[in-house]
KEVO-857479 format. One line per field, with one value per residue (C-alpha): residue number from 0; x, y, z. Coordinates in nm, 4 decimals. Layout:
REM residues N
pos: [NUM / ...]
east: [X / ...]
north: [Y / ...]
up: [Z / ...]
REM end
This chain:
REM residues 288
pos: [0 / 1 / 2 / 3 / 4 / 5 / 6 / 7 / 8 / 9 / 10 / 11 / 12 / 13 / 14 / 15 / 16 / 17 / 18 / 19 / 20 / 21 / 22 / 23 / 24 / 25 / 26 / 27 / 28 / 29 / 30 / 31 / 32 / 33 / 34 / 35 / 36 / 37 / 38 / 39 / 40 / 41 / 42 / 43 / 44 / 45 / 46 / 47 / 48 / 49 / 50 / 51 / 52 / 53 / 54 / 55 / 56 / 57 / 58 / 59 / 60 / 61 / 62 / 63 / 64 / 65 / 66 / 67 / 68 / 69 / 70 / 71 / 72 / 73 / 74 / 75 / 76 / 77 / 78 / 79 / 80 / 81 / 82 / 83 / 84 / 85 / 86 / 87 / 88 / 89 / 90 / 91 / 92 / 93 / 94 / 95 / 96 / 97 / 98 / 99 / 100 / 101 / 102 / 103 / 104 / 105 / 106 / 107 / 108 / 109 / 110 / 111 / 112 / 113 / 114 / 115 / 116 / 117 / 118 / 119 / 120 / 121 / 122 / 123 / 124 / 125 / 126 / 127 / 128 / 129 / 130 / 131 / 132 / 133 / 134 / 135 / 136 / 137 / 138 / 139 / 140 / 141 / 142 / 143 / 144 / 145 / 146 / 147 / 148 / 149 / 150 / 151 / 152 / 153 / 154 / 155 / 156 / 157 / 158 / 159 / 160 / 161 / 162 / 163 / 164 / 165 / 166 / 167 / 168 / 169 / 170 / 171 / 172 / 173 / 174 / 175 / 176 / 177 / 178 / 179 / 180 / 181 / 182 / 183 / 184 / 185 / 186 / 187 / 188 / 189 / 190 / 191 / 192 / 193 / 194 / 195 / 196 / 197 / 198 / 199 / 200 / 201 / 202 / 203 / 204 / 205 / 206 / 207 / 208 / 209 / 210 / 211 / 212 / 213 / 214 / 215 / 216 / 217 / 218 / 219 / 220 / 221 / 222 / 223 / 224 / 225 / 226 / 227 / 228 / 229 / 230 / 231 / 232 / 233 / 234 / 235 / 236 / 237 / 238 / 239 / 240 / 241 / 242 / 243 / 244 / 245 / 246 / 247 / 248 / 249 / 250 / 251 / 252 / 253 / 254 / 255 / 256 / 257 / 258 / 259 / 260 / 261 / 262 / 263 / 264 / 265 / 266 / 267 / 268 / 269 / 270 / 271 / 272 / 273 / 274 / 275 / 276 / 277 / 278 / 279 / 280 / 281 / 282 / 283 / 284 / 285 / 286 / 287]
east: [0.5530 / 0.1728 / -0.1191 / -0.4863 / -0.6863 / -1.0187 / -1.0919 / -1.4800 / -1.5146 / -1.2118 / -1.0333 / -0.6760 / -0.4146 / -0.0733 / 0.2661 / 0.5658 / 0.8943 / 1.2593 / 1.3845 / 1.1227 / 1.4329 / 1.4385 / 1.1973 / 0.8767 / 0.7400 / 0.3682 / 0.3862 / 0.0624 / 0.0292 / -0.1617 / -0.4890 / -0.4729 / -0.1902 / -0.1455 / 0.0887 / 0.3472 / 0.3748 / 0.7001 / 0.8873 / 1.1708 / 1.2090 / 1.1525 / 1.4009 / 1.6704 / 1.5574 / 1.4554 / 1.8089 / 1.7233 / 1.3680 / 1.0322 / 0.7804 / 0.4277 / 0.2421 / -0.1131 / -0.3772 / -0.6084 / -0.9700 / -1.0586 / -0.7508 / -0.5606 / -0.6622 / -0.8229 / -1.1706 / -1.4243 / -1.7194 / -1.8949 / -2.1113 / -1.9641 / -1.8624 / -1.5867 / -1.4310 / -1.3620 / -1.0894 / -1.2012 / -1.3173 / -1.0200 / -0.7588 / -0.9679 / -0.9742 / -0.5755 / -0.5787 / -0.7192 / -0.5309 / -0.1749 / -0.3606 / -0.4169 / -0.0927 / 0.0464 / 0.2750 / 0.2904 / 0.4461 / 0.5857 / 0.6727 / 0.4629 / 0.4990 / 0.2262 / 0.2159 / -0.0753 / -0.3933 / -0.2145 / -0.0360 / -0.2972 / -0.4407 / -0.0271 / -0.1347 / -0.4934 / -0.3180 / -0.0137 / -0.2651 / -0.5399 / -0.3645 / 0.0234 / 0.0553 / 0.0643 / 0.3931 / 0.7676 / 0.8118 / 0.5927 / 0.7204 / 0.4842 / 0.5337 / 0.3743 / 0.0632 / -0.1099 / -0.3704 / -0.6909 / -0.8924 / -0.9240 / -1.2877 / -1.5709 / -1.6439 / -1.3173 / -1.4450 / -1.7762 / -1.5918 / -1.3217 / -1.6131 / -1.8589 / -1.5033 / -1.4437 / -1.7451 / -1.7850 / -1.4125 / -1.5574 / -1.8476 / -1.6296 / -1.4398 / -1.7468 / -1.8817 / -1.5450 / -1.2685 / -1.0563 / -0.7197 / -0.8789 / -0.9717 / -0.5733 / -0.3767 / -0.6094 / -0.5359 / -0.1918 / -0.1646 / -0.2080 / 0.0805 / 0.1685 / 0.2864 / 0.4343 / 0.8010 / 0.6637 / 0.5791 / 0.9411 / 1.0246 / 1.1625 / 0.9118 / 0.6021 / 0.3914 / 0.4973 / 0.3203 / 0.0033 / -0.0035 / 0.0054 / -0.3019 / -0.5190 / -0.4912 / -0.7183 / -1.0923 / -1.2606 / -1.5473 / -1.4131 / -1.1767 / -1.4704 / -1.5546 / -1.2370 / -1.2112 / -1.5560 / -1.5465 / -1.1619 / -1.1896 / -0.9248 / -1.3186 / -1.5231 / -1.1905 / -1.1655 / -0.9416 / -0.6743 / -0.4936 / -0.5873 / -0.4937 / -0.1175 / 0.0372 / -0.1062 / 0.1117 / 0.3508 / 0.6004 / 0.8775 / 0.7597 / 0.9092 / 0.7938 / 0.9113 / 0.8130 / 0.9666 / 1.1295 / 0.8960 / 0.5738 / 0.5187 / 0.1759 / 0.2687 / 0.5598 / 0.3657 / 0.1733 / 0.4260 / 0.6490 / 0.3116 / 0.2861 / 0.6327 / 0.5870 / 0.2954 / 0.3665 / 0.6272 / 0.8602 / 0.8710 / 1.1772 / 1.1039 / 1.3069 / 1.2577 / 1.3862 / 1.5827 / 1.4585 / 1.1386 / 0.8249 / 0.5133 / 0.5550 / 0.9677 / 0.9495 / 0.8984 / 1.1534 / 1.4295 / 1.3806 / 1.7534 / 1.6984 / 1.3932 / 1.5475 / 1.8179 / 1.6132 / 1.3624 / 1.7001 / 1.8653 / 1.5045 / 1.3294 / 1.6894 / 1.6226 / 1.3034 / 1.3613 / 1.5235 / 1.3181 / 1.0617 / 1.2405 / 1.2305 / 0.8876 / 0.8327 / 1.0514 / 0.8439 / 0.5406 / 0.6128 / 0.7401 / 0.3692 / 0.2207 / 0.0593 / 0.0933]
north: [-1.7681 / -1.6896 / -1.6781 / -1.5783 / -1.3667 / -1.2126 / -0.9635 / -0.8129 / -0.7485 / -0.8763 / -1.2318 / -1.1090 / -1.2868 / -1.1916 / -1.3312 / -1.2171 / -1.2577 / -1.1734 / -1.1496 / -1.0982 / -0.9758 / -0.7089 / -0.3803 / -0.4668 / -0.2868 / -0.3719 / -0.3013 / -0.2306 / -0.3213 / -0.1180 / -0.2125 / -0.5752 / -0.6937 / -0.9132 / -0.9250 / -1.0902 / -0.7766 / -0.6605 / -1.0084 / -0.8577 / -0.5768 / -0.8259 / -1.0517 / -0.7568 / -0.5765 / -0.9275 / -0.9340 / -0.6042 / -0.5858 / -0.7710 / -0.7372 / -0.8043 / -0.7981 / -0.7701 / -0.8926 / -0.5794 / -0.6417 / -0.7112 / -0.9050 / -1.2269 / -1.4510 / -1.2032 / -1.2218 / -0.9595 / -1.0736 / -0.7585 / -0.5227 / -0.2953 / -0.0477 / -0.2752 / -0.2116 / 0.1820 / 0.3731 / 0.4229 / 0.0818 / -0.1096 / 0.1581 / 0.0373 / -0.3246 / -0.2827 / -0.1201 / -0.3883 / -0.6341 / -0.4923 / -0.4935 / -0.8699 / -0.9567 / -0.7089 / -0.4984 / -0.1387 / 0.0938 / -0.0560 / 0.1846 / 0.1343 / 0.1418 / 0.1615 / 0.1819 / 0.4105 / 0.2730 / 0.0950 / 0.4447 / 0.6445 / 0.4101 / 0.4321 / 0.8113 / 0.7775 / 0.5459 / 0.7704 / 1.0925 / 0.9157 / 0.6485 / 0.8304 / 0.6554 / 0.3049 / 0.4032 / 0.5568 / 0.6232 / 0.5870 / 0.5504 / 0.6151 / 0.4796 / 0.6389 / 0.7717 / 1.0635 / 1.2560 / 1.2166 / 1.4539 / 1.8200 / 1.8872 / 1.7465 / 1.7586 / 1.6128 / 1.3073 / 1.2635 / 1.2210 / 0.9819 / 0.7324 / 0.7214 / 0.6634 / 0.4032 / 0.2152 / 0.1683 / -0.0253 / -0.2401 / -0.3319 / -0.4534 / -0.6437 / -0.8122 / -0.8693 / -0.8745 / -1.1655 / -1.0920 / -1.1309 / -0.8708 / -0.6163 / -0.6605 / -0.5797 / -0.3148 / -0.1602 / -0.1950 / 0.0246 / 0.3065 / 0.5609 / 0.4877 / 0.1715 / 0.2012 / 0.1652 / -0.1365 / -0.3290 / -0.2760 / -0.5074 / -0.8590 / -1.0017 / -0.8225 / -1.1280 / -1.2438 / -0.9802 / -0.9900 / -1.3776 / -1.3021 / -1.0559 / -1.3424 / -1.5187 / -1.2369 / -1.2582 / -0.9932 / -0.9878 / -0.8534 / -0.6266 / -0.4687 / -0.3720 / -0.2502 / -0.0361 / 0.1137 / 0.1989 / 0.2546 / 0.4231 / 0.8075 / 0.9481 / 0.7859 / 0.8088 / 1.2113 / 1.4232 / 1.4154 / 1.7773 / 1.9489 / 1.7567 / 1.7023 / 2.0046 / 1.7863 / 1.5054 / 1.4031 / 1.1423 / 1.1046 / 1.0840 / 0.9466 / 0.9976 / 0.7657 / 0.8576 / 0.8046 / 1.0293 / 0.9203 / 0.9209 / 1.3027 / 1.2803 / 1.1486 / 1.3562 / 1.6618 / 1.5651 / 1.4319 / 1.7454 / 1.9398 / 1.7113 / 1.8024 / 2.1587 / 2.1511 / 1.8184 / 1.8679 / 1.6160 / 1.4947 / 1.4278 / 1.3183 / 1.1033 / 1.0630 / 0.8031 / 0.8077 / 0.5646 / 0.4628 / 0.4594 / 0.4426 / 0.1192 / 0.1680 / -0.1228 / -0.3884 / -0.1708 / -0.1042 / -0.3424 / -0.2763 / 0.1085 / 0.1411 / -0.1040 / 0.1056 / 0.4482 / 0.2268 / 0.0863 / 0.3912 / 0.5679 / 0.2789 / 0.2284 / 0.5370 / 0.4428 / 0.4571 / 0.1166 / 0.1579 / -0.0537 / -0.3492 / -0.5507 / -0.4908 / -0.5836 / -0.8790 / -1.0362 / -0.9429 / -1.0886 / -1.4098 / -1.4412 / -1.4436 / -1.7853 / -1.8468]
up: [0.6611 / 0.5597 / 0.8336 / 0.8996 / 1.1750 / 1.1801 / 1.3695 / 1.3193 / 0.9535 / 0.8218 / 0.7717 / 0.7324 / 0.5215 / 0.5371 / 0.5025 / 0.7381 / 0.6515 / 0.8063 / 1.1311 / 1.4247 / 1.6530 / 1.3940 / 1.3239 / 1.1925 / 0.8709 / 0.7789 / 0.3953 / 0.1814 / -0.1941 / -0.4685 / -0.6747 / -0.7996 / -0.6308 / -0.3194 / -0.0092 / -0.2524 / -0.4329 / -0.2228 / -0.2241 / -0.4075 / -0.1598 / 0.1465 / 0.0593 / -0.0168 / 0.4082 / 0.5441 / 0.7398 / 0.9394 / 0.9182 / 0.9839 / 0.7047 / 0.7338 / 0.4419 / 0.4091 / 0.1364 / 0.1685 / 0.1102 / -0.2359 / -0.2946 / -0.2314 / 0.0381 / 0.2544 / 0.3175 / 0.3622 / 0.6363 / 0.6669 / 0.3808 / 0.1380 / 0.3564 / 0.5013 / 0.1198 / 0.2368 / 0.3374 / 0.6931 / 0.7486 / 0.5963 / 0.8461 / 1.1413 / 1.0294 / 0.9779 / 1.2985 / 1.4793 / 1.2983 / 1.4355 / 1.7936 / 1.7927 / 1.6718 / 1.9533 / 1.6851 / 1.7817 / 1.6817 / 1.3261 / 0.9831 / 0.7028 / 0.3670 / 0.1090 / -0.2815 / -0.5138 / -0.3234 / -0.0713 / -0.0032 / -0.0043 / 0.2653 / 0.4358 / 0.4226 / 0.5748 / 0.8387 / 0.9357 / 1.0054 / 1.2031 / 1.4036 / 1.3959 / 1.7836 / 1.5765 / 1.3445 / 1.3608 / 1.0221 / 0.6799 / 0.3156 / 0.0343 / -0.2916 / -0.5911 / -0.4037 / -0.3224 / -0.0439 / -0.3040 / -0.5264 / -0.4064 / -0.5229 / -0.5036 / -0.8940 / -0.9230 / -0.7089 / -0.8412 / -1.1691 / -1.0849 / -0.8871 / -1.1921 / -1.4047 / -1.1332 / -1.1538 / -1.5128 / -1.4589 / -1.1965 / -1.4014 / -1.6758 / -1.4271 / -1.3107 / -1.7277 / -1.9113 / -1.9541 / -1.6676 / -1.8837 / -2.1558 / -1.8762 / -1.7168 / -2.0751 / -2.1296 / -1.7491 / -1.8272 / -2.1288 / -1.9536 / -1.9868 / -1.6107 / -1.6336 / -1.9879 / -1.8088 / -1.6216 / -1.9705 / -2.0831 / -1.7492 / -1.8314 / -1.5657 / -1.7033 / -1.8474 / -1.4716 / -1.3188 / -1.5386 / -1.4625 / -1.0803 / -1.1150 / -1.2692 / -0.9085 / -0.8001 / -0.8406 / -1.0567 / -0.8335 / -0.4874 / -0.7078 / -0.8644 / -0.4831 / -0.3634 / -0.7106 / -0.6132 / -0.2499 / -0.2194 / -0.5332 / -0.5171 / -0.6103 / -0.2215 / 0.0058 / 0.1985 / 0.0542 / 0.2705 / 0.0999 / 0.3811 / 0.6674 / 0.5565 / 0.7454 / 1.0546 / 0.9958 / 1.2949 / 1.1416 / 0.9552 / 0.5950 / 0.2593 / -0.0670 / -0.3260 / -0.6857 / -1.0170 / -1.2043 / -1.5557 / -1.3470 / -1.4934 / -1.2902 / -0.9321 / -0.9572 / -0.9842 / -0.7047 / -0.4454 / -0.5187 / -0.3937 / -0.1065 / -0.0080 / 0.0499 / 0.2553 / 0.4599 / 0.7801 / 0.8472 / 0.4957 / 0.2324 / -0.1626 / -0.3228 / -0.6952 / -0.8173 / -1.2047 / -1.4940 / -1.3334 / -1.3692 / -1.1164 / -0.9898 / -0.8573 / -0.6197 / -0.9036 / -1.1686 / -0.9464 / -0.6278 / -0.5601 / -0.5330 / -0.3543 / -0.0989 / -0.0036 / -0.0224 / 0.2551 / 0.4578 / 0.4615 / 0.5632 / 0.8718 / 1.0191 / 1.1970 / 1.3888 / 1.7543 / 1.9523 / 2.2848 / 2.0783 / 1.9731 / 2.2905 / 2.3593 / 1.9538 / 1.9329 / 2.2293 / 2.0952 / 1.7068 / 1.8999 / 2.0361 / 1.6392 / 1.5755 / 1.2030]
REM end
């Protein structure tokens, strides 16, 4: 089932699917995608779990009323925030993939009273230093200028021959995916590349040895550059385990559905049960 709100700044679109007896997971897709993204996943938890699934802003069906600064980190977590408040779901887990993780992350260590448990695919706490950022937005906003000038089909094959998703162009369904993207508009993409950009959202490096909940780390075992960094993220974050994953690349949850399934299953099934009346008549309340 697919549905709208708007609260403030955001008109939310989202899909929820499964059992709303069950858990609820809110799950968060990367740059260019849409709250499809995790389908194959859904349908593989759907008989133990509620998943919402959220366009973020930028992307899909969801519609951005305020000015650019409702395309930042901190604005889109409120936005989010307030989103699970009208729909009366809290606490949920999360789960978030590259951007949409590093938001999952953002989420998890400013509003930890809204989760049990967070999995992050593929993502990471930003850039250390400042040089590094001012490098990565400039680097950043020449790509959302080309989306805004360029064919958008050019712009995609180029984006995907990067060396992180050269496991993901081996996938049967890969001219699937790349069709998928073109139901996005280039426009509001180029503004969640700028102002969610790794190089404008606060470097979170710091702030991970405050983090209160369970934590998951999904990376794959060819992703020579996320793996670096989760393994880093490990050691300094409590409460976290890292699971990397073998034969995949960065984006595991489209490779090996299957896998990251179970490693998620195996992982939420522990959030605590004094929530799921309260949740179950709460998710029964959703209009949609």
């Amino acid at each position: 089932m697919a549905g709208t709100t708007t609260p403030d700044n955001y008109q939310w679109h989202y899909s929820l699917q499964g059992d709303p007896s069950q858990p609820l997971v809110l799950f968060l897709h990367g740059l260019l995608g849409d709250c499809h993204d995790f389908d194959s996943v859904i349908s593989l938890l759907a008989n133990q779990f509620c998943c919402l699934a959220v366009d973020l802003p930028g992307h899909g069906k969801t519609k951005v009323r305020g000015g650019n600064e409702s395309y930042t980190m901190p604005q889109t977590a409120q936005g989010l925030i307030q989103l699970l408040e009208q729909l009366e779901i809290s606490p949920c887990s999360l789960v978030g993939y590259s951007m949409g993780g590093r938001l999952a992350l953002y989420l998890a260590l400013n509003f930890p009273q809204f989760f049990h448990r967070v999995g992050l695919e593929s993502a990471s706490p930003g850039l250390k230093t400042a040089a590094e950022r001012s490098q990565r937005r400039d680097h950043d906003a020449r790509l959302a200028e080309q989306l805004e000038t360029e064919n958008f089909s050019d712009f995609l094959r180029r984006w995907y021959d990067q060396p992180l998703f050269t496991s993901l162009k081996q996938h049967p369904d890969f001219e699937q995916i790349v069709e998928r993207r073109l139901d996005n508009h280039p426009q509001e993409l180029a503004q969640s590349l700028r102002y969610l950009s790794t190089g404008r959202q606060p470097s979170l490096w710091e702030r991970l040895p405050e983090n209160q909940l369970p934590l998951l780390l999904l990376v794959g075992e060819q992703d020579t550059k996320f793996r670096a960094i989760n393994t880093e993220m490990a050691n300094l974050c409590p409460k976290t385990t890292l699971s990397i994953l073998p034969n995949c690349g960065h984006n595991i949850h489209w490779e090996n559905p299957h896998r990251f399934a179970q490693q998620l299953r195996q992982f939420l099934a522990i959030a605590p049960d004094a929530s799921k009346d309260t949740q179950r008549q709460n998710l029964c309340n959703i209009n949609i």
